[in-house]
N, C-alpha and C positions, 0 to 999 in steps of 0.2 A: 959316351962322349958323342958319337954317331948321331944316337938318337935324340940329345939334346940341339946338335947344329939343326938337325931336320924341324925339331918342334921350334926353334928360333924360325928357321924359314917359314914357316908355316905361320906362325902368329904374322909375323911382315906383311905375308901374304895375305890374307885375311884384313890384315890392319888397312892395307891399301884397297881392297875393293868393299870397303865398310861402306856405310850410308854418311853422306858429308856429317851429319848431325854427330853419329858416332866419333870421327875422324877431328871433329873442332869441339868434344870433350876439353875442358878447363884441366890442367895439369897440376895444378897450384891455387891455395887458397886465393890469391893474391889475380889470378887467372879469368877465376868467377863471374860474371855476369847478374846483376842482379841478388837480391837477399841481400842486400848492407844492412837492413836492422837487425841482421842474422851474425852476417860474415863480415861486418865493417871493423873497425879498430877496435878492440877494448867492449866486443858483442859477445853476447853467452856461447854463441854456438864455437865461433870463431876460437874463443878461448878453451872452449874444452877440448876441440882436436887437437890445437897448437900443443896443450899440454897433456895428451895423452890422458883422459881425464873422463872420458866419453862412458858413460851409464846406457841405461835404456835409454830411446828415445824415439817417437813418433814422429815421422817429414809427414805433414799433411799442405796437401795444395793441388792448386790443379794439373793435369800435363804438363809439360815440357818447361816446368818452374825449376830444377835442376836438382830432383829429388836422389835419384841414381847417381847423378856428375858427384854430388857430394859424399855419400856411401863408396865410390871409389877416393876421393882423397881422403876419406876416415880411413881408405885400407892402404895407402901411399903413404898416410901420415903414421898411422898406428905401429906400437911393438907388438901387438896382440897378432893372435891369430886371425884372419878377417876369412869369414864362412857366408857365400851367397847362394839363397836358396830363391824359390820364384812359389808364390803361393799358390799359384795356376795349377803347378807339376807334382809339387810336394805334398804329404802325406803325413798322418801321424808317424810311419817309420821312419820318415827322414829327420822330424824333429827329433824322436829319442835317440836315434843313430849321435847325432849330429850333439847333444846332449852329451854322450856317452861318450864322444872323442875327447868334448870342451873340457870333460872331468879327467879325462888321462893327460891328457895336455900341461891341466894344469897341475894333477901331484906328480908328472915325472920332467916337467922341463919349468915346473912356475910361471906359465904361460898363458894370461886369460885369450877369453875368444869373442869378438865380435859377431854377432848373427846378421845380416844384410836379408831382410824378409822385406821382398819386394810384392806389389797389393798385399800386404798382410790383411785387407778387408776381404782379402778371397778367403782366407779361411775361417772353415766355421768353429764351432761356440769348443768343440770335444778336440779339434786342432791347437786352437788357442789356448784351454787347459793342460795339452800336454806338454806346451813349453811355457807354461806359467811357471813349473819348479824351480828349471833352471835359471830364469831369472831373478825367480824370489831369491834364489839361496847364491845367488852372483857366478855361476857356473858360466852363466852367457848374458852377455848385452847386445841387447836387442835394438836392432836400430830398422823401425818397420817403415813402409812409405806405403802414403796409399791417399787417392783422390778423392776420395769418398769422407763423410767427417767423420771420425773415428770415435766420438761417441755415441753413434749410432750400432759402427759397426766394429768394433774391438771393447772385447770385454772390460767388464769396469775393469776385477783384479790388475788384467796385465796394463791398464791405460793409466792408472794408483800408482803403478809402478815404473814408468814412463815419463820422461819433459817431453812435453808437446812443442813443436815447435810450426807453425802455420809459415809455408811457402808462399808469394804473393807474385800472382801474373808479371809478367815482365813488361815496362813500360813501351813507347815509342821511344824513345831515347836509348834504350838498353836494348832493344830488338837490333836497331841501327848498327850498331858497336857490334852485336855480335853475326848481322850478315856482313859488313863492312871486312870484317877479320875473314869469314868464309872467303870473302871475293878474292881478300889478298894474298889467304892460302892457295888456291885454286887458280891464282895470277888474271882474275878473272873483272871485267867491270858490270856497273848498269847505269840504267839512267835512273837520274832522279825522282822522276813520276814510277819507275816502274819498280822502284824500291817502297817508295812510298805505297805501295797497290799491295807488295806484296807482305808489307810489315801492317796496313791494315788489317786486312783480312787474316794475320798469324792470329789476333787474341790472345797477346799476349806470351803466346806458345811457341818459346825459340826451336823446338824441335820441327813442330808444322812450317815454322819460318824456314828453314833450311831443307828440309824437305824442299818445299816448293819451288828455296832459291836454286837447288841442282838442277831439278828439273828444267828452270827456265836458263841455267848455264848452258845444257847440251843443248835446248835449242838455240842458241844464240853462238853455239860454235859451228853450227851448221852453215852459217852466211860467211864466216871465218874474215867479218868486213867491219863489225861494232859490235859493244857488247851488248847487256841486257836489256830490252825495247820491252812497252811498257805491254805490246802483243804477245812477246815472250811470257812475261807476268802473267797474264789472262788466262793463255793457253796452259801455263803450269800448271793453277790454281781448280783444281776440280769444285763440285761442286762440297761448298762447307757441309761437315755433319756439324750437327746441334748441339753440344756436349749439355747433357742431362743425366747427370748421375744424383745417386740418391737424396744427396745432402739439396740437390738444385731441387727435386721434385718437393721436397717439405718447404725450402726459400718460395719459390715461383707459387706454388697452391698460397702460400700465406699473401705474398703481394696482389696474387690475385682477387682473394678473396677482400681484402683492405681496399681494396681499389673497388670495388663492388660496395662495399660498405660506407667506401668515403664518395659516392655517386660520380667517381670518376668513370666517364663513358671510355673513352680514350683508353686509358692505361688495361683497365678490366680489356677491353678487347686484344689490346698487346700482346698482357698475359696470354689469353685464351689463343692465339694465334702461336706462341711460343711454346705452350704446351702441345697442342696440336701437333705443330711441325717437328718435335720431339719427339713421338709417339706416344706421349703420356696416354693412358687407359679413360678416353673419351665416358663410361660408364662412369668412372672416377669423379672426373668433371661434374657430371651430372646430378651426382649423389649430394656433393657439396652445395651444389647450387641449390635443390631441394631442400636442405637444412637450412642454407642462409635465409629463404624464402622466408620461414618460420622465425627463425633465430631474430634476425638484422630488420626486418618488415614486418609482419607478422599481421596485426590486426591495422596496420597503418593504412596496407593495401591487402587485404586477403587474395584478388584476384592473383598475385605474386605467386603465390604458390600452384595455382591450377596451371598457370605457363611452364613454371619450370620445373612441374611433373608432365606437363606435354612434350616439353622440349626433350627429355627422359625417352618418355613412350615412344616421340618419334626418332630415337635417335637405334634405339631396338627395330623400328618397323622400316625406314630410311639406309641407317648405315652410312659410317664416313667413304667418302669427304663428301657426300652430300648435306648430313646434320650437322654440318657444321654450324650450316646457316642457322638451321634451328636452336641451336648452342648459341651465338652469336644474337639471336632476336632476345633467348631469355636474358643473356647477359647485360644489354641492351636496358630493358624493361625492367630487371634487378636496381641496375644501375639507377637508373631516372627516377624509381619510387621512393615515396617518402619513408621516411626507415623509424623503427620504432622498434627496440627491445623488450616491451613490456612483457610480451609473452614470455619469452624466455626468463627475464627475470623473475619472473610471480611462478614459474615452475622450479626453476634455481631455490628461490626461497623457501617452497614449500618442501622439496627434497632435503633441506638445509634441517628444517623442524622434524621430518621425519626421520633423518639420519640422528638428530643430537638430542629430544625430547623421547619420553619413555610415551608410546604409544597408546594415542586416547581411543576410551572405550567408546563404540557407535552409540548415541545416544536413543535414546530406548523407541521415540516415535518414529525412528530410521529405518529401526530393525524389519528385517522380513517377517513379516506378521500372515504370509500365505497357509504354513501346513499348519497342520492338526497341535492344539497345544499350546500354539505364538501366545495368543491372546491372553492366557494365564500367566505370561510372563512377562507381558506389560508391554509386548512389541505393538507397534505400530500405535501406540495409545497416544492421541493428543494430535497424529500427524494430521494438515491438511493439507488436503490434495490440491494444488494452487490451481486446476481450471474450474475448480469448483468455486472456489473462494478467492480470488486472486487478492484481492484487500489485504486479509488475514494473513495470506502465505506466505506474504510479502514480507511481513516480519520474522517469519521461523527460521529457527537456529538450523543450520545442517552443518556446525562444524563440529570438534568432540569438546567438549567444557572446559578443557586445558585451552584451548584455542577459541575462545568465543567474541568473536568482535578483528580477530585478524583479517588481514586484507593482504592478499600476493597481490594482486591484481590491479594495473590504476592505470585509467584511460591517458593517455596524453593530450 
C-alpha cells in the first residue's frame, strides 16, 4: 500500500514538471485537436477506438500531428492490454518477450494486447519479421507511428496487414485552439502578433508550438507586468531545423527535378536551396543533374551536359557551401535550355526490342573479319568503309535483319 501512495506521488510529480506539450495531452477523443477526417463523428478511426475494435494499424504523418496523444487514448479507451515499446531502445528480445506475455495473457485471462511501437521505421527488416507472427496470427495489434512513409520503410507483409491511416499537419486555426488552451491552463496571456509568430513558424507541429509557447511564458513572467510580447516570441523561437526525412528527400528530388524539366528558373532553385539547407548529399544533387542533362536536353543542347559535369567536378575540387554557386549556375542553365527527350527515348526503345525480341544475328559484313580464318567465313564481306566510299556507305545496313529499316532516333 506504502509503495503504491509513493509511485502515486511520483507520477504527480513527474506529471507537474512534464514539458507544457506533455501536460496539454488531449484526455478524450472528443479533446483532440485536429485529424477530423480521422476522429470526427461517424470517422473510421474514431469508430474503431469508441468500439473496442482497433486491429493493426499504421499513424503515419509528420511530428507533432498527434500520433502518440492517440496511442494513449487507444489505451484509456481499450479493454485490452496496451504494451508500449520505443523502436530506438527495442530489440528482437523485446518483441518476442513482449509476444510471449500477449499469448499467456490471452489463454489465461482472454485478454488481447495492444503493441504501441513508436518510429516503428526504426526498425529493421529481421525486427519487423519478428513481430510479423504475432500479428498474422492476432496475438498482438500493432499500432506503429512513424514520420517517415511506411512504404518505404515497414515491410510489405506487416504493412498487408495494417490500415494505414495518414496524419495531417495542423492548420492555423487548430494550432490557435491548442496554444490558446496552453495559455488558459498555464493562466497565462499573449499578444496577438506574437501568437501569430509563434503559430507561423510551428509548421503545423502543435508540439514545436508549445514548446516554444513555454519558453516565451517564462520569459514574459519575468517583467511579471504583460503577457506574451511579440519579443518574447522571437527570443523563444530558435533557429528552425528543416525537417527532411526520407519520404521529403524522394518528394523535394522529384519537384526539383520537374521544375528543371518544366524550365521553371525560380522553383528549380527553391528546390535546390531546400535541399541544401537540409543537408541533402550535395554529390546526390549532382548526379541527378548529370542524367537530366542527357535524359530531359540531350541533343537539344549538348553543351548541357559538359556544365553540369563541371558543376560535379567542381563541387569535389570546391566543396560546400562554396559549390553551391556552382550547383545553382548548372541548375540555372538546365533550366533555360531547350529540352528534348529524344535521346532518352530512342535508347528506351532500343532496350525495349532488346529486352522483348529474340536477339538478331550480327550481319555477316559487320563481323570482325581481322584474325586468321574470318574471311572463310564470310566476315566482313561486302562491308564499306564509309571514308572510302561515303556515297555507297551511306546506304549500308548496320542493324540485324529482324530490325532493318527501324529508327530509335528522330531529330526534333
Amino acid at each position: 500500500m506504502t509503495d503504491n501512495l509513493f509511485s502515486a506521488a511520483a507520477e504527480e510529480r513527474l506529471k507537474s514538471r512534464a514539458p507544457l506539450a506533455d501536460r496539454m495531452r488531449p484526455q478524450t477523443l472528443d479533446d483532440a485537436v485536429g485529424q477530423s477526417h480521422l476522429l470526427g463523428p461517424n470517422r473510421p478511426l474514431r469508430a474503431l477506438i469508441e468500439s473496442d475494435r482497433l486491429g493493426s494499424i499504421i499513424l503515419w504523418g509528420p511530428p507533432g500531428t498527434g500520433k502518440t496523444t492517440l496511442a494513449r487514448l487507444v489505451a484509456s479507451a481499450t479493454r485490452r492490454a496496451f504494451v508500449g515499446l520505443s523502436a530506438v531502445t527495442a530489440g528482437v528480445k523485446d518483441v518476442r518477450q513482449t509476444a510471449a506475455e500477449a499469448r499467456d495473457r490471452l489463454g489465461e485471462r482472454n485478454q488481447g494486447t495492444i503493441l504501441f511501437l513508436d518510429e516503428v521505421h526504426r526498425f529493421n527488416k529481421s525486427q519487423q519479421d519478428a513481430l510479423l507472427p504475432a500479428v498474422e496470427d492476432g496475438t498482438l495489434s500493432l499500432i506503429g507511428a512513424t514520420t517517415e512513409n511506411p512504404f518505404f520503410e515497414v515491410n510489405a507483409p506487416l504493412l498487408s496487414r495494417s490500415t494505414l491511416f495518414r496524419l495531417e499537419s495542423l492548420g492555423p486555426d487548430e494550432l490557435r485552439t491548442v496554444a490558446e488552451r496552453a495559455l488558459d491552463h498555464e493562466g497565462a496571456k499573449a499578444d496577438s502578433d506574437a501568437l501569430d509568430h509563434l503559430i507561423d513558424l510551428a509548421d503545423g507541429d502543435a508540439r514545436s508550438l508549445l514548446t516554444s509557447l513555454e519558453v516565451a511564458i517564462a520569459l514574459a513572467s519575468q517583467r511579471k507586468d504583460s503577457g506574451v510580447n511579440l519579443e518574447d516570441a522571437e527570443r523563444a523561437l530558435s533557429h528552425r531545423v528543416l525537417r527532411y526525412g526520407e519520404d521529403d528527400h524522394y518528394d523535394i528530388i522529384s519537384a526539383f527535378i520537374k521544375s528543371i524539366r518544366g524550365s521553371d528558373v525560380d522553383a528549380a532553385l527553391y528546390w535546390l536551396a531546400r535541399m541544401l539547407e537540409a543537408g541533402e548529399d550535395a554529390k546526390f544533387v549532382a548526379r541527378r543533374l548529370i542524367i537530366l542533362a542527357s535524359e530531359d536536353i540531350g541533343m537539344a543542347d549538348p553543351q548541357s551536359l559538359v556544365i553540369a559535369t563541371s558543376a560535379a567536378q567542381a563541387l569535389q575540387f570546391v566543396g560546400l557551401p562554396e559549390a553551391s554557386l556552382n550547383l545553382a549556375q548548372a541548375v540555372v542553365h538546365l533550366s533555360k535550355a531547350p529540352k528534348s527527350n529524344a535521346t532518352a527515348s530512342a535508347l528506351w526503345n532500343a532496350q525495349a526490342d532488346v529486352q522483348n525480341m529474340t536477339p538478331g544475328k550480327v550481319p555477316a559484313h559487320l563481323r570482325d573479319a581481322h584474325y586468321k580464318g574470318a574471311a572463310k567465313l564470310g566476315h566482313g564481306k561486302g562491308y564499306i568503309y564509309p571514308h572510302s566510299d561515303p556515297e555507297r556507305a551511306a546506304g549500308q545496313e548496320y542493324l540485324p535483319d529482324e530490325l532493318k529499316g527501324k529508327r530509335y532516333f528522330r531529330d526534333e
